[in-house]
Structure formats: C-alpha cells, structure tokens
KOLSE-802185 format. One record per residue (C-alpha): residue in three letters; chain; y negated, x negated, z negated. Coordinates in nm, 3 decimals. Example, Ala and Ser with C-alpha at 12.3 -4.5 7.8 and 13.67 -1.06 7.14 Angstrom:
<torses>
- Ala A 0.450 -1.230 -0.780
- Ser A 0.106 -1.367 -0.714
</torses>
This chain:
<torses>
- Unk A 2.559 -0.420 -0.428
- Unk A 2.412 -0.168 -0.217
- Unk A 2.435 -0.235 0.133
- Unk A 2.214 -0.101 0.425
- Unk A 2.443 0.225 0.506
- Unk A 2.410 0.319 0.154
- Unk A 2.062 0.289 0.151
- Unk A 2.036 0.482 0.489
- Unk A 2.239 0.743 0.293
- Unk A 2.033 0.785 0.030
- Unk A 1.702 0.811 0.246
- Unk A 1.833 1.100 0.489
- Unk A 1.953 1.274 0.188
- Unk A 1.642 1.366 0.088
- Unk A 1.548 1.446 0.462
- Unk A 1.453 1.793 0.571
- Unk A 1.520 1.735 0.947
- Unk A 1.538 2.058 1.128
- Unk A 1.533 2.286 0.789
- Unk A 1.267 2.584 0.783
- Unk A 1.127 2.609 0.491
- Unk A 0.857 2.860 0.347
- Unk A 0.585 2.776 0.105
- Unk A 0.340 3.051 -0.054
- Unk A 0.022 2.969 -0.204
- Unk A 0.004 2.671 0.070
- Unk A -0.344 2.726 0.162
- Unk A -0.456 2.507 -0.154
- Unk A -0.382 2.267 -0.476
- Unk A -0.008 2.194 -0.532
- Unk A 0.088 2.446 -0.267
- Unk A -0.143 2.236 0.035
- Unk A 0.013 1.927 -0.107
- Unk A 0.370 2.044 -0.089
- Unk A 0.336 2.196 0.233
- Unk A 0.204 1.831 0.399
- Unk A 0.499 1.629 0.183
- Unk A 0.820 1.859 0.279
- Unk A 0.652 1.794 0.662
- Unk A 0.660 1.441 0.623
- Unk A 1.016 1.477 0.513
- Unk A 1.093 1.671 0.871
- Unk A 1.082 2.036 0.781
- Unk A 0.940 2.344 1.043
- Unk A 0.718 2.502 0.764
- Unk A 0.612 2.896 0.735
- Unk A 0.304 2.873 0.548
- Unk A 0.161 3.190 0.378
- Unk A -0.146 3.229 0.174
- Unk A -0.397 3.578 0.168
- Unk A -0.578 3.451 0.487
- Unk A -0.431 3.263 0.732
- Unk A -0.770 3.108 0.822
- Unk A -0.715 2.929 0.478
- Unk A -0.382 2.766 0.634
- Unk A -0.518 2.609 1.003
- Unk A -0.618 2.253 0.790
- Unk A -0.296 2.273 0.671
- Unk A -0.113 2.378 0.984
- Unk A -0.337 2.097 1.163
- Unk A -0.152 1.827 0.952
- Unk A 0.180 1.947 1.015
- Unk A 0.162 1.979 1.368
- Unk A 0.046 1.593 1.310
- Unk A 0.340 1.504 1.151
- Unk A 0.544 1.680 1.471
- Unk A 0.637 2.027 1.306
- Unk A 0.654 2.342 1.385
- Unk A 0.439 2.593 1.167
- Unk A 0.457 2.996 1.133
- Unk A 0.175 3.115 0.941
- Unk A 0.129 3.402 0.793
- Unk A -0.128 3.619 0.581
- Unk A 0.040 3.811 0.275
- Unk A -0.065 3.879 -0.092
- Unk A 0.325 3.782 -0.308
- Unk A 0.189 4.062 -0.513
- Unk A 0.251 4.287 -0.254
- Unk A 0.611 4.386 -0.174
- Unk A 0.495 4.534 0.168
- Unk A 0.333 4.261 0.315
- Unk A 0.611 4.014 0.228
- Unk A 0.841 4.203 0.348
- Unk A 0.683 4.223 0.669
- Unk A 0.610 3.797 0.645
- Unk A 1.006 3.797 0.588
- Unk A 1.089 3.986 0.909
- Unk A 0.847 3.815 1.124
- Unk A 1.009 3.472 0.972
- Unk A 1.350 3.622 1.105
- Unk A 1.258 3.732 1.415
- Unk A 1.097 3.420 1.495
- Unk A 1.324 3.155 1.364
- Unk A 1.650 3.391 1.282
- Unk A 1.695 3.230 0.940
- Unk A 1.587 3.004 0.617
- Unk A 1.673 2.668 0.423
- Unk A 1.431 2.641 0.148
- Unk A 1.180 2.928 -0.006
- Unk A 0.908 2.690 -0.235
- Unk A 0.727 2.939 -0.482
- Unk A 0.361 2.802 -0.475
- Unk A 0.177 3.104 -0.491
- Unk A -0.033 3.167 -0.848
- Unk A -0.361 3.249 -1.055
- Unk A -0.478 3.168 -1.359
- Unk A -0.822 3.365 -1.373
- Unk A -0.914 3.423 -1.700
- Unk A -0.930 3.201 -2.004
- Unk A -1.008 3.426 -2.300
- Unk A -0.822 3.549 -2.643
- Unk A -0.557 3.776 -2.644
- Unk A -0.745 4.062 -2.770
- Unk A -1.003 4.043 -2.522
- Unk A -0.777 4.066 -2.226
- Unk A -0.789 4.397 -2.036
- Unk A -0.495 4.594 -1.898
- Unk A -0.591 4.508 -1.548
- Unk A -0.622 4.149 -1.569
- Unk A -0.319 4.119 -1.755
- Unk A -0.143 4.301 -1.453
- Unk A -0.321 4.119 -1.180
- Unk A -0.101 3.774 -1.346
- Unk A 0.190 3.939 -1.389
- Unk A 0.185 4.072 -1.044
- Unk A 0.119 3.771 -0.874
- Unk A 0.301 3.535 -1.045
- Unk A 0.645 3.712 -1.174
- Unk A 0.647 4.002 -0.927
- Unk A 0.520 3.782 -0.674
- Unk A 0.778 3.521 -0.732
- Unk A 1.066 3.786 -0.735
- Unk A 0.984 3.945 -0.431
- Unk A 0.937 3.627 -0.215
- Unk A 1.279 3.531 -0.366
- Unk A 1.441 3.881 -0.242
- Unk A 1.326 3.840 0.095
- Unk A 1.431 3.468 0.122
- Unk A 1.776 3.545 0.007
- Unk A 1.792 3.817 0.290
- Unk A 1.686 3.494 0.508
- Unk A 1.961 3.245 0.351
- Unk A 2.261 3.491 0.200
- Unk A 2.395 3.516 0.590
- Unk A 2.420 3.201 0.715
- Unk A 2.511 2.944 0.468
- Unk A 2.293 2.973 0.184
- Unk A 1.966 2.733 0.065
- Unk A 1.746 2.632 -0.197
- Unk A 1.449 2.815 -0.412
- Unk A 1.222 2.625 -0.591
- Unk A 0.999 2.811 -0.815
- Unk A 0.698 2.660 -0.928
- Unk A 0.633 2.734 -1.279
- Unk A 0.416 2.575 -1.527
- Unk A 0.440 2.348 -1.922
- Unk A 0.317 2.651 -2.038
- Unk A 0.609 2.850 -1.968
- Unk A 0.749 2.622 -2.239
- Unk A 0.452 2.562 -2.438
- Unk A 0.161 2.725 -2.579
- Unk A -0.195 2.743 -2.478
- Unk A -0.440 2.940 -2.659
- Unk A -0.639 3.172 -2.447
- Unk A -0.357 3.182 -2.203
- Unk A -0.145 3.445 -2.277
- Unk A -0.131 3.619 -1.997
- Unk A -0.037 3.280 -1.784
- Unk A 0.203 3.180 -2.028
- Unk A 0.359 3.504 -2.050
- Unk A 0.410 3.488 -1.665
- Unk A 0.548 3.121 -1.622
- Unk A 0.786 3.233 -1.924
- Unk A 0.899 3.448 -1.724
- Unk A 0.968 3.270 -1.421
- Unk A 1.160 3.026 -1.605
- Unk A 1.387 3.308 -1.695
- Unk A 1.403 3.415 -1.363
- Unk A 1.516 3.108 -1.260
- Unk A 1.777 3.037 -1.495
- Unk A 1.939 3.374 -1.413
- Unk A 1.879 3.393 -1.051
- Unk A 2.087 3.077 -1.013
- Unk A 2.383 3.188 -1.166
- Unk A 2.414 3.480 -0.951
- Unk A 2.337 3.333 -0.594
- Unk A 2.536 3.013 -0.694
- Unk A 2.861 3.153 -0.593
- Unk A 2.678 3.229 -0.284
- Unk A 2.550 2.904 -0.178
- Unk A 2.182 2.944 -0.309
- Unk A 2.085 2.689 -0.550
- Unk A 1.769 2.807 -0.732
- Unk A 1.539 2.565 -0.964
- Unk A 1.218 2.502 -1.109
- Unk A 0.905 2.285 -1.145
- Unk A 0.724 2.303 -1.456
- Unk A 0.359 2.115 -1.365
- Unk A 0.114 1.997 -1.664
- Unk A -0.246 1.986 -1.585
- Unk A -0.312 1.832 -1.232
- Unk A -0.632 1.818 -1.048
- Unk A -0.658 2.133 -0.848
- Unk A -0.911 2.396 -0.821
- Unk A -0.691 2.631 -1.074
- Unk A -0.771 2.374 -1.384
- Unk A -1.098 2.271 -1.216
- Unk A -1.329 2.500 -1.495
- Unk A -1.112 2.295 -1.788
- Unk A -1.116 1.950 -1.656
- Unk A -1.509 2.047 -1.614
- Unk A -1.541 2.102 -1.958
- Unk A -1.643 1.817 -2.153
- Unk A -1.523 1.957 -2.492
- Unk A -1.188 2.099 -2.338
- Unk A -1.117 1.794 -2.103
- Unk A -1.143 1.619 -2.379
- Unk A -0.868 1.792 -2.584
- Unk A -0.654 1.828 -2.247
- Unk A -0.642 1.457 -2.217
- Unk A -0.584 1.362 -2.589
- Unk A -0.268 1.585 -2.577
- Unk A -0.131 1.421 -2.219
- Unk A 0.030 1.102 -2.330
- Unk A 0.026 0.898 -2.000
- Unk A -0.405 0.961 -2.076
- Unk A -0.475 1.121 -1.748
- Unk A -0.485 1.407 -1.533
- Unk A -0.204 1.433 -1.207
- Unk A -0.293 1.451 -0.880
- Unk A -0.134 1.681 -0.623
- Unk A 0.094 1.440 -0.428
- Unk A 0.232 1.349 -0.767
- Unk A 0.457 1.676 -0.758
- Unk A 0.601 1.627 -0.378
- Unk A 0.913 1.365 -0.470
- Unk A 1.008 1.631 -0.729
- Unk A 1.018 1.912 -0.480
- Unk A 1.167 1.780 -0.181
- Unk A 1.452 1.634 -0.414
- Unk A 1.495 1.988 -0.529
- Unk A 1.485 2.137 -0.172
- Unk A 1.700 1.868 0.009
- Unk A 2.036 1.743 0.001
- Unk A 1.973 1.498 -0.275
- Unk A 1.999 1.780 -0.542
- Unk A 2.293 1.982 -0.354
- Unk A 2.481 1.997 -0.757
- Unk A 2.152 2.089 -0.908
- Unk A 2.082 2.450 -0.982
- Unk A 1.934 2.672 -1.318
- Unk A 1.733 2.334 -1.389
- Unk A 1.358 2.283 -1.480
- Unk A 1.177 1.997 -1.400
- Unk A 0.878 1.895 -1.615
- Unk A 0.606 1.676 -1.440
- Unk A 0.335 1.705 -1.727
- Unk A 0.222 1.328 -1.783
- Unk A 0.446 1.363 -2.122
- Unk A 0.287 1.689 -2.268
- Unk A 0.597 1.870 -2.389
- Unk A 0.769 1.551 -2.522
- Unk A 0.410 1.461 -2.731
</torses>
C-alpha cells in the first residue's frame, strides 16, 4: 500500500527545485513547450534560440511560474557563439544541472539526388554539430561540480526511414549515436546522457506535411494511436529524463511517436 510519504517521494523526485537547466531551440514547437514544463517542475531556465526577441513569450511564462530566466541569442551551429552563451551561463549562475537539446531544422523535403551540398550541411550543422557543441560546453558547466543530465532530442527517424528526408534522418541517426556513446564516457563522471526520439507532433517544423492533404493522409495511416501529438505531450518524458526520477537511466532512447516504430 502506498502511503502518503511515498507518494510525496515520488512527486519531488521528479522536481527540478533550484536546478538550472538550459534548453536550445526554446523559442518555438517542442523546445517552447519544454522550456514552460521543466518551469512548472521548479527549474531557473537559460533559454537560447537565434534571437532572443523570439524567447520574451517564453521568458514571460517562466517568470509566471516564479523562475529565474537567462536568455541568450546563439546559432548551435556555431561553436563561437555557444561558447560565448556557455561562459555567460557560468559567470552568471557558476554552474549547470540539465543541458535539453531542442534546437533543429528540417528545411527541405526533396529526393536524395536533388539535395545540394549546402543544404545538406546546413542539417548536419545544426543538428549533429549543433548538438555536440552545446553538449561540450554543458559538460564544462556540470564535469566540476557534481555532474548532470543531457537530454538530446532526436527524432523516429533516426530509427526509421522517411523518403525525402535524408538529410534529417541522416542527422537524428547520428545523434542517437552520439548519445549512446557520450553516456558511456561521462557516466563514470556523473553525467547521465539520454534521448527523446519524437514522431510527428504539431509544430511549425511538420506544419507543410500535416498541411498536405495527400501526405497527412499517409502520416496518419502509419501512426497507430490515429493522430498527430501535441507539444505538451513530450514534457513528462523530459523532465523524467532530467530529474531525479531517472538518476539509473543513461545511453537510453525514448520513443514518443503515437506507435510509429512498433506499426
């Protein structure tokens, strides 16, 4: 029977009181949703997107939910300006508990051999590179004191094809790699390093599918559970993987795609 303490227990576990956690890519879709969930759960947020104008909505409901926010304009894809977002985040708050990957594009939807050089390095760039370099930095940010928790948002199609979306694919492939290997070498260190693997959710990135009669209609005859997710539908997954609750997880993928890979 589980009694009141136990249940009290359970809920702080998954409790971010206190913890400073960074999210890129919060200015929109999974990333905005994230960003207002782990704030709910207690955490002092640095938020970074390419403008920081994009982030004051955001920011707004933070400060709301009586946090503390640090925001901060940086393209992933460029190692100089996150390196300069990490050592503002130190000087200003010293260190960091939780680094939440949100940042990525998906700009093109086209065949493979149509794909030119430069768009195929824009994706890379923002989603691998992007990833590994906000993942350096954190370390820097966690390695010191007593370690903390990465979780990398990847995508189904890191696990399963999509036509026309090689260069995507190719990307989130990647990061599932990343992640796999990254957490056996910060392990011993105290970093715990995971993944989220989202199907097709309504956000602007799949808006031009889901707008698509023809393709909506083949998106939703694949998804078993018949619709589309929405945004909030990814926060329980991440704050489990960024709290206490998951504190013998690490090297694991979570798939939220409405039963896609299983179907």
């Amino acid at each position: 029977m589980t009694t009141l303490e136990d249940a009290t227990r359970l809920a702080n576990a998954f409790r971010l009181d206190g913890k400073r956690v960074w999210v890129t890519g919060a200015s929109r879709g999974l990333g905005r949703a994230i960003a207002r969930g782990l704030a709910e759960a207690g955490a002092d947020l640095v938020l970074t997107a390419r403008s920081v104008d994009a982030l004051q909505d955001v920011a707004d409901d933070v400060k709301a939910k009586g946090g503390r926010t640090l925001l901060l304009a940086a393209d992933v894809a460029n190692a100089a300006e996150v390196a300069a977002a990490g050592r503002v985040i130190g000087e200003t708050w010293g260190s960091l508990d939780v680094l939440v990957n949100g940042a990525g594009i998906s700009p093109m939807f086209k065949r493979a051999e149509h794909i030119e050089e430069a768009e195929w390095r824009e994706v890379l760039d923002v989603n691998i590179t992007g990833t590994f370099i906000c993942m350096q930095q954190a370390a820097q940010l966690m390695l010191e004191p007593s370690g903390g928790s990465v979780v990398n948002i990847s995508s189904i199609h890191g696990q399963v094809g999509m036509p026309r979306m090689a260069a995507y694919s190719a990307s989130k492939g990647a990061v599932d790699a990343l992640t796999r290997t990254l957490a056996l070498e910060w392990a011993e260190r105290g970093i715990r390093v995971n993944a989220i693997s989202p199907g097709y959710f309504e956000t602007q990135m799949t808006e031009g599918l889901r707008g698509d009669e023809r393709w909506r209609s083949h998106l939703l005859e694949r998804i078993p559970v018949g619709r589309f997710g929405v945004p909030d539908e990814i926060v329980s997954a991440v704050l489990y993987l960024a709290s206490p609750a998951s504190s013998y997880v690490t090297g694991t993928n979570l798939v939220i795609d409405g039963g896609w890979a299983a179907a």
